[in-house]
N, C-alpha and C positions, 0 to 999 in steps of 0.2 A: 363196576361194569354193569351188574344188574339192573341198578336205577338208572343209565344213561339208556340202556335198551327199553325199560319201560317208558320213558319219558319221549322218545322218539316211537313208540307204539301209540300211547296215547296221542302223539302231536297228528301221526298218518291217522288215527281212528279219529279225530275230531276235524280236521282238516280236508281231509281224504274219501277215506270210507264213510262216513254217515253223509255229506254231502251227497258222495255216489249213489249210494244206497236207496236215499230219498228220491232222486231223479230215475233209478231206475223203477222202483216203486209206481212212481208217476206213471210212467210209458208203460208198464206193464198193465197197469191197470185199465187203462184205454182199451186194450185191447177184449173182443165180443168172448173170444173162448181161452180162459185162464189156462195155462202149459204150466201143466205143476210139474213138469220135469227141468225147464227152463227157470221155473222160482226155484225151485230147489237146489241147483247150479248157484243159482247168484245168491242165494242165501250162505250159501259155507263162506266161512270167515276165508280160508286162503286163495278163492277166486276173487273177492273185492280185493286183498291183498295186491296181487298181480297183477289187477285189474288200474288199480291206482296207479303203482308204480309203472305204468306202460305210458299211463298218463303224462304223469307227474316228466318221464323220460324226453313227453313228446313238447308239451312245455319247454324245458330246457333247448331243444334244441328249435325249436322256432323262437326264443327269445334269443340263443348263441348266435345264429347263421342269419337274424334281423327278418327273418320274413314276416315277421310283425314288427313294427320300429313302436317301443316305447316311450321313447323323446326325440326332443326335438334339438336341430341341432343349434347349435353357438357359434359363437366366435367371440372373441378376444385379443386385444390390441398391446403388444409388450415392447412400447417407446425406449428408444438410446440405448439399444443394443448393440455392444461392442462388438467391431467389425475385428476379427482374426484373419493375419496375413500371413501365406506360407510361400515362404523365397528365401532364396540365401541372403541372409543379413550383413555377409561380410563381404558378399560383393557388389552386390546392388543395392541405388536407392530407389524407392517408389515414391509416386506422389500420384493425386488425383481420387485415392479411393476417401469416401467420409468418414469418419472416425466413428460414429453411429447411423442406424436406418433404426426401423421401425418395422416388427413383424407381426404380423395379421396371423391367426390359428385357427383353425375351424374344424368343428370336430363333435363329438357326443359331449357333454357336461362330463363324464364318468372318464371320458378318454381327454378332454383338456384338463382334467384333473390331474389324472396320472403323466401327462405332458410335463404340468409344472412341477411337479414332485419330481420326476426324474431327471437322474444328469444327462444331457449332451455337448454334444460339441458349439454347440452356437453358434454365431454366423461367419460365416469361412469363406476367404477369396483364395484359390489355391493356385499363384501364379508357376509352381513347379516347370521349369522347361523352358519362361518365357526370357527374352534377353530382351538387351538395350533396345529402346525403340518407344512407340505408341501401340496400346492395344486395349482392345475393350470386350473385359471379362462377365460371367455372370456371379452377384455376391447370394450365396446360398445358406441355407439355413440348414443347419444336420440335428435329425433328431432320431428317435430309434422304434416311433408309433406309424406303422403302417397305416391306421386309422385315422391320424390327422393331415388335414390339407394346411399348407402355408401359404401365402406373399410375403417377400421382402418389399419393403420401399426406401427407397431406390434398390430394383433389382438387378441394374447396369452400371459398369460404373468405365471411365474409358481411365486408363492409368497411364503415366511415362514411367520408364524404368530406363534409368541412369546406373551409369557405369559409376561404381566408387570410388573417391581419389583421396589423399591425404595429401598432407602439409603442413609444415610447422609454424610456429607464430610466436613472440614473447609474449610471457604474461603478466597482466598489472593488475590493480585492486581499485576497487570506489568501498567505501563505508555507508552502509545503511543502519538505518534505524538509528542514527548518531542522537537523532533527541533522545531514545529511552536510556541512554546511557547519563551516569552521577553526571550534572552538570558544573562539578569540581575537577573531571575527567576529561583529559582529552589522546586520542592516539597519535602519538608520538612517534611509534614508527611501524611495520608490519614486515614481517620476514614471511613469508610464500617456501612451500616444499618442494618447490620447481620454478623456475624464470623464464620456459619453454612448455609449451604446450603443442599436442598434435592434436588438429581438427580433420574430419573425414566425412564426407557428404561427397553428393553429385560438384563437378567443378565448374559451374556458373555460382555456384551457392559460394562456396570458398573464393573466390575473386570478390564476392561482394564485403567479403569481413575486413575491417578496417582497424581495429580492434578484438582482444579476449580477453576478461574481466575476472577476475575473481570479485566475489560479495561477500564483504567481511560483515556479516548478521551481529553488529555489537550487544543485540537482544539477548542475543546467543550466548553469552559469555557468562559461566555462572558465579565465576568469583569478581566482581566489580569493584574492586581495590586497584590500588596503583600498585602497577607491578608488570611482569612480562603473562602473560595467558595464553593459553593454547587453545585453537578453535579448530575440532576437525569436522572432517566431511564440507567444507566449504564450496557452494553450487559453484560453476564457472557457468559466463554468459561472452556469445560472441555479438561485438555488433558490427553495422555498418556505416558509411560516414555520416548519415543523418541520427545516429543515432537508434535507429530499430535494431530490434533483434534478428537475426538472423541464424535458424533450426541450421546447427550443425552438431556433430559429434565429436565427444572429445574424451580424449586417452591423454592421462589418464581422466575418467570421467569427475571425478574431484581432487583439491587440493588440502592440505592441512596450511593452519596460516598459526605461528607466532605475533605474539599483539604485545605491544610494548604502552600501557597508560601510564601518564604522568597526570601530575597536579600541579600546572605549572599558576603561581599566585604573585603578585605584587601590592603591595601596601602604598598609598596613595593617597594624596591631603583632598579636601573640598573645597569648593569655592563659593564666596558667596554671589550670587549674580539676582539682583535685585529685577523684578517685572513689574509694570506699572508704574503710578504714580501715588505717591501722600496724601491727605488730604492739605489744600494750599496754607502755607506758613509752615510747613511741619517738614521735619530732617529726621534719618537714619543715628543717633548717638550711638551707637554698637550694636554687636550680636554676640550671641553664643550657640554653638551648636554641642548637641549631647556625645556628639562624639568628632573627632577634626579629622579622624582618617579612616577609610576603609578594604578590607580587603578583598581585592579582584580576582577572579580564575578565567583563564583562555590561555590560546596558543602563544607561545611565548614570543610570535611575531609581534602579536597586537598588543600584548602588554607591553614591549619594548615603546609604542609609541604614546602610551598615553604614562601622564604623571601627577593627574588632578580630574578631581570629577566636580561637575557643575549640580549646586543645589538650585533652583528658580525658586525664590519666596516672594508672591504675589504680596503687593504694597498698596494694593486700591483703597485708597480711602479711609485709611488705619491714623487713628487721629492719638493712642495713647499706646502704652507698653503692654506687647504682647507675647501668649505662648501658644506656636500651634506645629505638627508634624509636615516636615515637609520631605517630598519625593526627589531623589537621590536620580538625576538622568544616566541613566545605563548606558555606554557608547556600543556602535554596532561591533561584533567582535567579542565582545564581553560576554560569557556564559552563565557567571553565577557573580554575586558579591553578597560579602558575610550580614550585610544590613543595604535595604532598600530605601529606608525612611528614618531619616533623623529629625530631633525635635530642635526647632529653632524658637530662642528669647530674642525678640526685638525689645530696644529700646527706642522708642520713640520721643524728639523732643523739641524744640522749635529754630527753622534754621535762621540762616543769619541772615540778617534787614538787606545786605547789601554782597552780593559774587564777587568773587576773586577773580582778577584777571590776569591771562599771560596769553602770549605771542611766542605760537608753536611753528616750527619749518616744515612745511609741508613736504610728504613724500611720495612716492608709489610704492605701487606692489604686484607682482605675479607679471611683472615686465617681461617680455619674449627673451630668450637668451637672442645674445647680439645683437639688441635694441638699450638703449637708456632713454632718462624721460627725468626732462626738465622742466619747470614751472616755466608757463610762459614772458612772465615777467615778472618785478618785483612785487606789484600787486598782491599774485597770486602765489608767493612764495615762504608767504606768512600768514598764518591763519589766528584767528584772537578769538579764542576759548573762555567761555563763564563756567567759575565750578563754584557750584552752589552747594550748600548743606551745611549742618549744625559748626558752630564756633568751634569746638572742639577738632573737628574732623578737618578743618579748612586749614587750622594750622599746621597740622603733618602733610598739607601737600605743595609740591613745587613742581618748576617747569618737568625737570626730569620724568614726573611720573605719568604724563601726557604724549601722546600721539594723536598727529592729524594725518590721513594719509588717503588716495585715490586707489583704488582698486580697477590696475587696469588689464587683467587676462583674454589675450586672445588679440590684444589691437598689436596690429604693425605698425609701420612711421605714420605720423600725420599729428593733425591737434586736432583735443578732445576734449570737452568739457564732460568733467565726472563728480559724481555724489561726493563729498567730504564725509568720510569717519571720522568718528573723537572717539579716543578710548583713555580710561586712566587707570591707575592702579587700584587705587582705593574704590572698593565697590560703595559704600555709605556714601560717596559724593555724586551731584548730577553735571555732567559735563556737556556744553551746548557750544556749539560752533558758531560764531558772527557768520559766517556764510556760509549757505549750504552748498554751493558748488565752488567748483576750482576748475583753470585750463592749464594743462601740461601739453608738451611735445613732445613727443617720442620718434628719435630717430639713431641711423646707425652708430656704435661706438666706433671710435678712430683709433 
């Protein structure tokens, strides 16, 4: 205690008293006839004492009460500041106020300081009292510094307040984020902990909802196996017929959703489907592929329709026996398959001097129901086909494994002249139509 009392003695004796002391010194000395009773007064140690401290007193309070201003003042700008609403939330909706303003502070540095440091209320519309209708409030800033001046901006704001209504609605699901999910994975089926849902807002809002959605977050799902999975807290979303959103409330405000993954797969041969052409005199004598079938995953709609995937092995100009990878066509629908790219051996060898010929019946195709289509004469009811390629290949083919046909979708009765297809079994052979066009009629069945 001793040392804090001297260290505050010495602070007023260097600070205080000797400054004083010297100033009085000063003015005393000016004067013509020395008052050695008045230096002797201000000589004792506890009149500079006093003397100080009167001082030091008179300080304080011309710095407290600013009659001298030591700074200067500020301001300071505190953007996207959340706007607080106070109304009954259960039975009105409001709309019209902004979700943020911007508050302007103005103040001493020492008192915007202690502004931010401290808690208040922040910026407050206090609709208490008001009902259904239009009305236009002031949004206010509460703070607890007499000292500081504010703005809001926007310090107006005009609001509607709606009457709250409810209603009920079924509820259904969409699947998001369905890519991050195994693409050997698909959802199979989704069970919901509710098939009714209550929406509650103003009732222009609820007329527009056309729909209520659950969002199955596949993201979300921590065990990514096939299996049944549980996903809770599932957001619900309402929309309307165009598809926007539409802000309404809803009770209960989330779902739980059961998720049923499967792996639904099919095993499936390849085809060879030959692009381009040889170099001239030169035929297809086989292939091998390093592997003849692969396995597909998707929904088990779209596997039901496919049962062969096409390889395209570019032919341009390949004069001798080759090895190279070729790319597996993925059909739309399909989500994963266990190999993308298989290696194909061609053997390359020379075709034969002279094509095979046969006379194919010409037919249609993609005919309107309750239309048929007949070649218009005999002419045109036979088409004569060259299938060229190596000796070997030319003997395993015959009529049977040929088609010539018109592709006519979309025509009603009348005649048409359309392109001729040729198509044959054997991919290794090249098959070319005597003519490239044919005329059918198409008219009603009897």
């Amino acid at each position: 205690m001793s040392k804090l009392l001297k260290k505050l003695f010495n602070f007023f004796d260097r600070f205080l008293i000797m400054p004083i002391t010297r100033l009085i010194y000063k003015i005393t000395k000016k004067f013509s006839v020395p008052n050695k009773k008045f230096e002797s007064w201000l000589s004792k140690q506890t009149t500079l004492l006093f003397l100080s401290l009167f001082l030091a007193i008179v300080i304080f309070i011309v710095v407290d009460q600013k009659i001298i201003n030591f700074s200067n003042q500020s301001a300071e700008v505190f953007k996207d500041q959340p706007v607080n609403i106070v109304y009954n939330e259960e039975q009105y909706v409001v709309e019209g106020l902004p979700d943020t303003v911007d508050v302007t502070l103005v103040g001493s540095k020492a008192n915007l300081y202690i502004a931010k440091q401290s808690s208040n209320n922040g910026v407050t519309v206090d609709l208490t009292g008001l009902t259904e209708g239009t009305h236009k409030v002031n949004i206010k800033y509460e703070h607890g510094n007499s000292n500081i001046e504010y703005s809001v901006n926007p310090s107006v704001a005009t609001v509607i307040i709606y009457k709250k209504v409810s209603d009920t609605r079924s509820l259904s699901y969409d699947i998001i984020n369905g890519n991050k999910l195994d693409k050997t994975l698909v959802v199979n089926n989704v069970k919901l902990s509710t098939d009714e849902i209550t929406i509650r807002g103003a009732e222009y809002k609820l007329n527009k909802v056309a729909s209520v959605k659950a969002l199955i977050d596949v993201s979300n799902i921590t065990n990514k196996n096939a299996g049944t999975q549980t996903l809770n807290d599932v957001i619900l979303k309402a929309y309307d017929n165009d598809g926007n959103v539409v802000d309404v409330e809803f009770v209960p405000e989330k779902v739980d959703a059961e998720i049923d993954l499967t792996s639904p797969s099919k095993k499936v041969s390849l085809n060879f489907v030959p692009v381009g052409e040889l170099a001239t005199g030169k035929a297809i004598g086989g292939y091998t592929f390093s592997q003849n079938d692969v396995t597909i995953y998707g929904d088990s709609e779209t596997l039901g329709k496919i049962d062969n995937l096409d390889v395209r092995v570019k032919l341009d100009n390949l004069t001798s026996n080759t090895s190279f990878k070729a790319e597996i066509t993925k059909p739309n629908g399909v989500k994963s398959m266990s190999v993308n790219y298989v290696t194909v051996d061609l053997t390359i060898t020379d075709s034969s001097s002279e094509p095979i010929k046969f006379s194919i019946p010409l037919t249609g195709i993609n005919v309107e129901e309750g239309l048929t289509a007949q070649p218009s004469d005999k002419d045109n009811g036979f088409i004569t086909v060259e299938v060229q390629g190596a000796s070997s290949v030319l003997s395993l083919i015959d009529e049977s494994d040929i088609t010539a046909y018109v592709d006519l979708a979309g025509l009603g009765e009348g005649t048409y002249t359309k392109e001729v297809i040729v198509k044959g079994s054997n991919p290794l052979a090249i098959y070319k139509a005597k003519r490239t066009e044919a005329t059918v009629v198409i008219s009603k069945k009897n």
